[in-house]
LOKOLLO-671016 format. One record per residue (C-alpha): x, y, z; residue in three letters. Coordinates in steps of 0.05 Angstrom, whole numbers, padded with zeros to 5 digits, always signed. Layout:
% residues N
XYZALA
...
//
This chain:
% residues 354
+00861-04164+02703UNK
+00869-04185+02632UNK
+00926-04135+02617UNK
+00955-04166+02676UNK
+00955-04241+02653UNK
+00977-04207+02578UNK
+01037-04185+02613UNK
+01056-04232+02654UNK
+01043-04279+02598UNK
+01097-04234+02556UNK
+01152-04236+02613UNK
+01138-04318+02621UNK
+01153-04328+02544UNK
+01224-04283+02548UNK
+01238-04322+02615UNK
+01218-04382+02581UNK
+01262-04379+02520UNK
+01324-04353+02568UNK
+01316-04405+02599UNK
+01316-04445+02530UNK
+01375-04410+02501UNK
+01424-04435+02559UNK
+01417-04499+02520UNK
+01464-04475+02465UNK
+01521-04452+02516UNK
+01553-04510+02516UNK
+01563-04524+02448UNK
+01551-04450+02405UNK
+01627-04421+02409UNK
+01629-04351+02441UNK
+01665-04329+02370UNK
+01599-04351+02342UNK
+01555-04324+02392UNK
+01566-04287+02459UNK
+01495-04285+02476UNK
+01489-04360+02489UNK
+01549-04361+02540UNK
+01524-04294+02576UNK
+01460-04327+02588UNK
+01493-04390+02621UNK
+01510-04342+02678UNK
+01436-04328+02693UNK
+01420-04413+02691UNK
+01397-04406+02758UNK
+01364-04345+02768UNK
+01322-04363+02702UNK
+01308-04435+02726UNK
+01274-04404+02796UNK
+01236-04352+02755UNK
+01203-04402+02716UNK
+01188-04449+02774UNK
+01160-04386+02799UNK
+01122-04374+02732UNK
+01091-04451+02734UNK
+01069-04433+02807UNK
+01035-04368+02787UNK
+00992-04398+02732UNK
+00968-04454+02777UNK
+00954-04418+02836UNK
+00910-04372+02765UNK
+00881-04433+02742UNK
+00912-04420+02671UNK
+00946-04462+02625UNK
+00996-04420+02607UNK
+01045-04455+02666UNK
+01058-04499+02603UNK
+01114-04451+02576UNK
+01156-04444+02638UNK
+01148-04519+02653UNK
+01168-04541+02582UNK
+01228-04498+02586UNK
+01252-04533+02665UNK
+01240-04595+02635UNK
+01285-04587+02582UNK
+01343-04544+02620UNK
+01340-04593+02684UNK
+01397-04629+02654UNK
+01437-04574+02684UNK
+01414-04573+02754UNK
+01473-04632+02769UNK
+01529-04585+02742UNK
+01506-04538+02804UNK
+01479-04589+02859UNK
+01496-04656+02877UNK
+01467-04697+02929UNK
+01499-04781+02961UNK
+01564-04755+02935UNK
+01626-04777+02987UNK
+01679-04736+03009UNK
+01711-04769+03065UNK
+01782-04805+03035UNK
+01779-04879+03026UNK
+01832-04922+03066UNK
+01895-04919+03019UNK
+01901-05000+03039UNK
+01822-05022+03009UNK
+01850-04970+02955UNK
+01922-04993+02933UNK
+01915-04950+02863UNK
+01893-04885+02892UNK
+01916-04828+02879UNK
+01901-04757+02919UNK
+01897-04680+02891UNK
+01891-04614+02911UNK
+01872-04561+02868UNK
+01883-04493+02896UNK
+01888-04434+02874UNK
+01915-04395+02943UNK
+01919-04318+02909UNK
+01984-04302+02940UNK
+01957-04327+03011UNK
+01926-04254+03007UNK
+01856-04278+03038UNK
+01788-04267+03020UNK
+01793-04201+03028UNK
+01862-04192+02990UNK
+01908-04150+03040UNK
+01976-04164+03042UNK
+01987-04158+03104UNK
+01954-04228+03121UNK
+02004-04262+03072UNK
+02049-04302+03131UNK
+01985-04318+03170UNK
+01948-04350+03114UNK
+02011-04385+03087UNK
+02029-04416+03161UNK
+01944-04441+03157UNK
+01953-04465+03090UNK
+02016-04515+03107UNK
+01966-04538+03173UNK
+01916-04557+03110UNK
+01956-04583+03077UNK
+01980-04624+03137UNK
+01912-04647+03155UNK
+01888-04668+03087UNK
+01944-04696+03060UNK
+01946-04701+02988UNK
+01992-04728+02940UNK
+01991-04681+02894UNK
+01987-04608+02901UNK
+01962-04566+02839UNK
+01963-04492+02861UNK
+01956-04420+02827UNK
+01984-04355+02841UNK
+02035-04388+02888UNK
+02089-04346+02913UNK
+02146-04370+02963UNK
+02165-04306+02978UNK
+02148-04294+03056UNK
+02168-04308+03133UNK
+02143-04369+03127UNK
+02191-04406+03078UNK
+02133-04445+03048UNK
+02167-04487+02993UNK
+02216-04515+03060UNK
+02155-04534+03097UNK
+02133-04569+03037UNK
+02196-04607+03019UNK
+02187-04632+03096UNK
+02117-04652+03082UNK
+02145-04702+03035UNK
+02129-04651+02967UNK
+02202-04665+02941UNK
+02178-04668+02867UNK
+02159-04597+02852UNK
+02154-04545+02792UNK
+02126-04482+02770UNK
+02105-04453+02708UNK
+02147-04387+02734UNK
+02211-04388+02761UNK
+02254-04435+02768UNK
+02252-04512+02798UNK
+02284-04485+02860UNK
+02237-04424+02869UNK
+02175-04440+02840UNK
+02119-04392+02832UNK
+02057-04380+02793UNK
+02020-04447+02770UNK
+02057-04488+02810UNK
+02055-04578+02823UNK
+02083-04598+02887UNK
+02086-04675+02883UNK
+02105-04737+02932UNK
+02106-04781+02867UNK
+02160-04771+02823UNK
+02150-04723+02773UNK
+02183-04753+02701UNK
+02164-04704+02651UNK
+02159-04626+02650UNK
+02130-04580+02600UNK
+02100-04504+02613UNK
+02061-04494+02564UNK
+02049-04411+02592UNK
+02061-04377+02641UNK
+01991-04402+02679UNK
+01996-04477+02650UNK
+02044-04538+02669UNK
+02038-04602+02646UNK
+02077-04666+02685UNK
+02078-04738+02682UNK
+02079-04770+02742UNK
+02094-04835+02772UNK
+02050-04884+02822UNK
+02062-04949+02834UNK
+02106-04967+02764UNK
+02041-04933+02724UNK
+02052-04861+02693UNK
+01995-04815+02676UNK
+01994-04735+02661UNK
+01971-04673+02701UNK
+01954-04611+02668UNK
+01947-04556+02720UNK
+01917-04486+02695UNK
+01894-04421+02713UNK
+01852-04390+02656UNK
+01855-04320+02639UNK
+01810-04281+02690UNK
+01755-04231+02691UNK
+01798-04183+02728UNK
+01732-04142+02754UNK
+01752-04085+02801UNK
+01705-04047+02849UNK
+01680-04008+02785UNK
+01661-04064+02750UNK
+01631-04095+02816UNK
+01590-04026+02833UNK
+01558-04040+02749UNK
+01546-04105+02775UNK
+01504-04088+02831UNK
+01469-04033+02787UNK
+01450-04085+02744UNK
+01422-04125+02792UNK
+01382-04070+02816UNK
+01349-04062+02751UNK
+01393-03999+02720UNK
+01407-04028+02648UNK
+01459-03985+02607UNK
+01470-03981+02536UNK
+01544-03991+02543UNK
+01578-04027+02591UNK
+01651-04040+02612UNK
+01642-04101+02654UNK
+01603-04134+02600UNK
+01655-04122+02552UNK
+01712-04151+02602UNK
+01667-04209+02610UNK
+01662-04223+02536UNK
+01729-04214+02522UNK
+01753-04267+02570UNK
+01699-04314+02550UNK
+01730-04315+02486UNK
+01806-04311+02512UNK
+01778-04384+02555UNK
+01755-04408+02475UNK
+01821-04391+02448UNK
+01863-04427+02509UNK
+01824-04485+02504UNK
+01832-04497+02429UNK
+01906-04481+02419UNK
+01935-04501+02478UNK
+01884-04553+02521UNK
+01854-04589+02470UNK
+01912-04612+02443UNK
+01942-04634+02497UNK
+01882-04677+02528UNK
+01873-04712+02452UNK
+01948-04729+02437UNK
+01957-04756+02501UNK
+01966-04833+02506UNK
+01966-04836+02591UNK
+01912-04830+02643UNK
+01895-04755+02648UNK
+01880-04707+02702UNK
+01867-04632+02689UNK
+01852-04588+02754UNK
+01854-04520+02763UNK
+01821-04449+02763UNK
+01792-04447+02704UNK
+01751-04373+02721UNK
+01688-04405+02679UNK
+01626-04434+02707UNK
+01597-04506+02693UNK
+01548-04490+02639UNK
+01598-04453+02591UNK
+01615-04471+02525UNK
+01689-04483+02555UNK
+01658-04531+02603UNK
+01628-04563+02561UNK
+01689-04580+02508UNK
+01725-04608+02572UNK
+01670-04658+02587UNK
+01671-04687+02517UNK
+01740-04708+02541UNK
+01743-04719+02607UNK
+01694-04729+02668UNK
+01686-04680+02724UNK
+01698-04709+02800UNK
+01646-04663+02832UNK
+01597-04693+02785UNK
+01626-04757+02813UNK
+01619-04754+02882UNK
+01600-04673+02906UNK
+01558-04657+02948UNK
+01518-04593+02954UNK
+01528-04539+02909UNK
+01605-04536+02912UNK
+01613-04463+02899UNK
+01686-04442+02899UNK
+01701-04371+02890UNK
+01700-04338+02962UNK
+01718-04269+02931UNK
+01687-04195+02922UNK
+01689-04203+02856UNK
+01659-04250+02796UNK
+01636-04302+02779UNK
+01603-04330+02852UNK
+01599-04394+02830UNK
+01644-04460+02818UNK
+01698-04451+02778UNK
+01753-04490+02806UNK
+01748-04557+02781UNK
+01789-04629+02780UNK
+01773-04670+02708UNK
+01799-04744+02693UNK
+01797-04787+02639UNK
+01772-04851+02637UNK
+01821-04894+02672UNK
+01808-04858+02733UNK
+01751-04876+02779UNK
+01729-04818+02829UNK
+01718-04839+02901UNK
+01716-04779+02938UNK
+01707-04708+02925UNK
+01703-04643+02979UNK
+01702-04573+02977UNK
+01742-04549+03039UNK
+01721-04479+03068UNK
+01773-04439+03089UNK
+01792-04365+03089UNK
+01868-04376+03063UNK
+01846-04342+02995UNK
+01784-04310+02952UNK
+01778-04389+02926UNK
+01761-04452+02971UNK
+01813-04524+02951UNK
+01777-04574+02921UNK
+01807-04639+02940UNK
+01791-04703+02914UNK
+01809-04779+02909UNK
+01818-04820+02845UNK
+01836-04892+02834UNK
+01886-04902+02780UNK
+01870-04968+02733UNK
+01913-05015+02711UNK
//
C-alpha cells in the first residue's frame, strides 16, 4: 500500500506541475520555449486529473491533495477562456441599439462539409446563403471562400444587401480566399497576404477597421490523426511527425502575429475588430498577445464551451474567434451549429462608441 501512495504521489507532482507550466503559455514565446505552448493543449485534461488527484487523497485521508489543489487554484484563471456561463446570444433590437454593429466570422472550407467531399459543395453553399439569411449580419468575415459553383454565391450575396465586398485573392469582382462581404461601405483596402485583409468601414458617419485572418494551419492528415489516437492510447514515440507539424505552425502563428498583426492592431488610430480562424486555442502564447490588445467577445457574452472546429482533424477546440478594442461594447455572442463546413460561424453583436 505504501508503494502505492509513493506512486501515485510521483504521478500527482508531474500532473501538478503540468498543470503549473500552462501558466507560462501565454506569455513564454514558442521561439523561446515549445514546451510551454504544447502543454496549453492538455489545459483541460490536466485540470480534471488533478481534481481527480484532490479527490483521491481525500477519499485516503492524506494530505497530499494539497499539490493538485494548489496547482487548480492557480490555473483556474483559465477555466473562462474554455466555459462561460449568463453570457447572451440572442441580437439586441437594432432601434434600443442605434450604434450596433453585427459580424460573422466564418471560415466555410470551400462549403466542402464536415466531412470535406466535394461533392456537397452546391448543397452547403445554397444552406449557407439561408444562414446567412436568417442571421443577418452586417458584416461577413469568411475563409476559404470560393464562388466557384451552381450556386452563384457572390450574386446571392450582392441581393442580400453585401454590395461592399473584397478578398484577399482574386479580384474585387471574384473574390476568394479571406474574403469581407459588407452592407456598410467599405473605404479602405489593404491585403496584407494571401489569408489576411484589412478594411475600414463605415457606420453611421463613424469609421473603424476590420482585420479578417486565417492563420497558417496544422494541416494534419489521417496519418497524423492515426499518431494522434496512438498517443492517446498511451503509445509514446521517440520521434514524431505530427508533433513536429504542430511546432512548426505554433511558431509560423508567433511569426504572423509579430510582423504582420501586431503592427497593425498598435498603429491603428480607429475602433478595431479582428475575427477570424486563427487555428490556435485560447490558452496559447498567440492568444494571449491578442488579449493585451484587444478583448475577446466570447469572453463577453458566450455561453458554454464554444468549441468551433467541427472537423476530423486538430485542434477540437475553439479557435475561431471575434476580438475588439475598446470602443466596442459586446452585447451578444453565439456559436451557431451547422454542418456547412469542418468549423461552426461565430456571430456576434458589438456597439460602436462615439
Amino acid at each position: 500500500m505504501k508503494i502505492f501512495r509513493i506512486i501515485l504521489l510521483v504521478i500527482n507532482v508531474l500532473l501538478a506541475v503540468g498543470l503549473l507550466l500552462t501558466t507560462l503559455a501565454p506569455t513564454v514565446a514558442p521561439s523561446r520555449s515549445i514546451l510551454p505552448s504544447l502543454l496549453a493543449f492538455g489545459y483541460l485534461p490536466l485540470l480534471v486529473s488533478n481534481v481527480v488527484m484532490v479527490v483521491l487523497w481525500l477519499v485516503m485521508g492524506k494530505w497530499h491533495f494539497v499539490w493538485s489543489a494548489a496547482a487548480i487554484a492557480v490555473r483556474w484563471s483559465f477555466v473562462g477562456l474554455f466555459l462561460q456561463v449568463g453570457g447572451e446570444s440572442k441580437v439586441p433590437d437594432r432601434n434600443e441599439h442605434p450604434q450596433m454593429v453585427s459580424v460573422m466570422s466564418y471560415n466555410v472550407h470551400s462549403f466542402h462539409g464536415q466531412a470535406d467531399r466535394a461533392s456537397q459543395t452546391d448543397t452547403n453553399a445554397a444552406a449557407f446563403i439561408e444562414l446567412v439569411r436568417d442571421n443577418n449580419p452586417d458584416v461577413l468575415c469568411l475563409m476559404e471562400y470560393s464562388s466557384g459553383n451552381k450556386v452563384r454565391l457572390t450574386d446571392s450575396l450582392i441581393s442580400l444587401g453585401y454590395k461592399h465586398y473584397h478578398g484577399a485573392h482574386g479580384s474585387n469582382t471574384s473574390p476568394s480566399g479571406t474574403v469581407v462581404f459588407s452592407k456598410l461601405p467599405i473605404t479602405y483596402v489593404k491585403r496584407i497576404d494571401h489569408n489576411m485583409l484589412l478594411v475600414e468601414l463605415m457606420h453611421d458617419n463613424q469609421n473603424f477597421r476590420l482585420c479578417c485572418v486565417h492563420l497558417d494551419s496544422y494541416a494534419l492528415d489521417a496519418t497524423d490523426r492515426e499518431e494522434i489516437e496512438q498517443l492517446l492510447h498511451g503509445e509514446v514515440k521517440t520521434e514524431s511527425r505530427t508533433l513536429d507539424k504542430v511546432k512548426e505552425t505554433i511558431r509560423k502563428h508567433e511569426s504572423e502575429w509579430e510582423e504582420k498583426l501586431e503592427p497593425i492592431i498598435s498603429e491603428s488610430s480607429l475602433p478595431m475588430l479582428l475575427a477570424g480562424d486563427f487555428n490556435d486555442i485560447p490558452s496559447s502564447w498567440l492568444y494571449g498577445q491578442v488579449t493585451k490588445h484587444l478583448d475577446d467577445t466570447y469572453r463577453d457574452q458566450g455561453m458554454g464551451i464554444g468549441r468551433t472546429y467541427n472537423g476530423n482533424g486538430f485542434p477540437h477546440f475553439r479557435i475561431d474567434y471575434v476580438f475588439h478594442s475598446k470602443e466596442f461594447t459586446t452585447l451578444s455572442h453565439k456559436r451557431i451549429k451547422t454542418s456547412i463546413s469542418d468549423h461552426y460561424p461565430v456571430m456576434t453583436s458589438l456597439e460602436l462608441g462615439k
